[in-house]
C-alpha positions, 0 to 999 in steps of 0.5 A, spaced: 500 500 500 502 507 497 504 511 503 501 519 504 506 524 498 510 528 501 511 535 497 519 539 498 524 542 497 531 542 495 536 546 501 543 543 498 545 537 494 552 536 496 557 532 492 561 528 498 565 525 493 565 523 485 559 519 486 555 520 493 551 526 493 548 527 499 541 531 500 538 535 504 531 537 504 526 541 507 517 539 508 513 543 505 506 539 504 504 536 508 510 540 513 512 534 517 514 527 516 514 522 521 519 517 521 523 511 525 531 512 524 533 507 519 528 507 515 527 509 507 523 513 502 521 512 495 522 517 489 519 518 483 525 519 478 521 518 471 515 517 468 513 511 472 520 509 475 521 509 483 528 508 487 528 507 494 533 511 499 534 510 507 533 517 510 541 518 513 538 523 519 535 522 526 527 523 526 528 529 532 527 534 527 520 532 522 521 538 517 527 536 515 531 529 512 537 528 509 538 522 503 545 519 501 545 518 493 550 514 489 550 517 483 555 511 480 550 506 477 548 511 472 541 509 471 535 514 471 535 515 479 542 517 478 541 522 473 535 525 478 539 527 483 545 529 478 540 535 477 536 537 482 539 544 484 537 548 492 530 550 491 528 545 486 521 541 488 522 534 490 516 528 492 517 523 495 513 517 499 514 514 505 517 512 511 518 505 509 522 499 512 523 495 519 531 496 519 529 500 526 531 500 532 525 497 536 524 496 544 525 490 544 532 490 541 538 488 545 541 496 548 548 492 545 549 493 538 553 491 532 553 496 527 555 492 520 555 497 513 559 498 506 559 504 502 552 508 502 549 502 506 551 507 512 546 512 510 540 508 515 546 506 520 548 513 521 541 515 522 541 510 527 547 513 530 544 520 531 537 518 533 541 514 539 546 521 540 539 526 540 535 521 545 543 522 550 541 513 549 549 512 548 551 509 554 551 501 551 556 497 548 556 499 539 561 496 535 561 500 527 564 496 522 564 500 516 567 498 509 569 502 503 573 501 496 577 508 497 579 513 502 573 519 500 568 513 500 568 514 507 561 518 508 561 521 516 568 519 517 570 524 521 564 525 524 564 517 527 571 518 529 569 524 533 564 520 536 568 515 538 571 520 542 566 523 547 562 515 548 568 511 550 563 505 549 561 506 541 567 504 537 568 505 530 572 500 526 573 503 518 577 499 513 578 500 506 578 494 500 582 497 495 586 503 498 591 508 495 597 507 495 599 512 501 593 514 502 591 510 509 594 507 515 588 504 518 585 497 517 584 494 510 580 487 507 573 487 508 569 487 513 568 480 514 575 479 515 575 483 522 568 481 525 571 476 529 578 480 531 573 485 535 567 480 537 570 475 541 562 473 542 556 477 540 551 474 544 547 477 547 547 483 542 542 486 535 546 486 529 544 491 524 548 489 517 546 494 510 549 493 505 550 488 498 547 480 498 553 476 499 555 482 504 549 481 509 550 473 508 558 473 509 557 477 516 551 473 518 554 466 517 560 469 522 555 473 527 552 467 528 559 464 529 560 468 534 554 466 538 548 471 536 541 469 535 540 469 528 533 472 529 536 478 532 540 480 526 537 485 522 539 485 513 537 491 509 540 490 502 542 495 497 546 495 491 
C-alpha cells in the first residue's frame, strides 16, 4: 500500500565525493514527516520509475531529512539527483522499512555497513546521540573501496571520542597507495578480531547480498541469535 506524498524542497545537494551526493531537504506539504531512524523513502525519478533511499538523519527534527545518493550506477535515479539544484521541488513517499531500532532490541549493538549502506546506520547513530541513549556497548564496522568513500568519517571518529563505549572500526578494500594507515580487507575479515562473542547483542548489517550473508554466517559464529540480526540490502 502507497504511503501519504510528501511535497519539498531542495536546501543543498552536496557532492561528498565523485559519486555520493548527499541531500538535504526541507517539508513543505504536508510540513512534517514522521519517521523511525533507519528507515527509507521512495522517489519518483521518471515517468513511472521509483528508487528507494534510507533517510541518513535522526527523526528529532520532522521538517527536515537528509538522503545519501550514489550517483555511480548511472541509471535514471542517478541522473535525478545529478540535477536537482537548492530550491528545486522534490516528492517523495514514505517512511518505509523495519531496519529500526525497536524496544525490544538488545541496548548492545553491532553496527555492520559498506559504502552508502551507512546512510540508515548513521541515522541510527544520531537518533541514539539526540535521545543522550549512548551509554551501551556499539561496535561500527564500516567498509569502503577508497579513502573519500568514507561518508561521516570524521564525524564517527569524533564520536568515538566523547562515548568511550561506541567504537568505530573503518577499513578500506582497495586503498591508495599512501593514502591510509588504518585497517584494510573487508569487513568480514575483522568481525571476529573485535567480537570475541556477540551474544547477547542486535546486529544491524546494510549493505550488498553476499555482504549481509558473509557477516551473518560469522555473527552467528560468534554466538548471536540469528533472529536478532537485522539485513537491509542495497546495491
Amino acid at each position: 500500500m502507497a504511503k501519504e506524498t510528501y511535497r519539498a524542497r531542495v536546501l543543498a545537494n552536496r557532492l561528498d565525493t565523485a559519486k555520493i551526493h548527499e541531500l538535504d531537504v526541507e517539508l513543505v506539504e504536508p510540513a512534517e514527516f514522521r519517521f523511525k531512524a533507519g528507515q527509507f523513502v521512495t522517489v519518483p525519478v521518471a515517468e513511472k520509475t521509483l528508487r528507494s533511499y534510507s533517510i541518513a538523519s535522526a527523526p528529532v527534527d520532522p521538517r527536515r531529512l537528509l538522503l545519501i545518493v550514489d550517483v555511480a550506477p548511472d541509471g535514471p535515479g542517478s541522473r535525478y539527483f545529478q540535477e536537482l539544484r537548492a530550491g528545486d521541488p522534490i516528492c517523495f513517499q514514505g517512511p518505509y522499512g523495519a531496519f529500526c531500532l525497536r524496544d525490544d532490541t538488545d541496548r548492545d549493538l553491532i553496527l555492520v555497513a559498506t559504502g552508502t549502506g551507512i546512510a540508515p546506520v548513521r541515522g541510527m547513530l544520531r537518533d541514539l546521540c539526540e535521545r543522550g541513549d549512548m551509554d551501551r556497548d556499539i561496535a561500527l564496522f564500516f567498509g569502503c573501496r577508497h579513502r573519500e568513500d568514507l561518508i561521516f568519517h570524521e564525524e564517527f571518529e569524533a564520536l568515538a571520542g566523547r562515548h568511550p563505549r561506541f567504537a568505530y572500526h573503518p577499513t578500506l578494500s582497495q586503498p591508495a597507495a599512501g593514502s591510509w594507515d588504518g585497517m584494510t580487507g573487508r569487513v568480514t575479515a575483522h568481525l571476529a578480531h573485535y567480537l570475541p562473542s556477540a551474544a547477547g547483542r542486535t546486529a544491524f548489517v546494510c549493505g550488498s547480498k553476499s555482504m549481509l550473508k558473509d557477516v551473518s554466517d560469522i555473527l552467528v559464529g560468534l554466538g548471536m541469535d540469528k533472529k536478532k540480526i537485522k539485513k537491509e540490502q542495497f546495491f
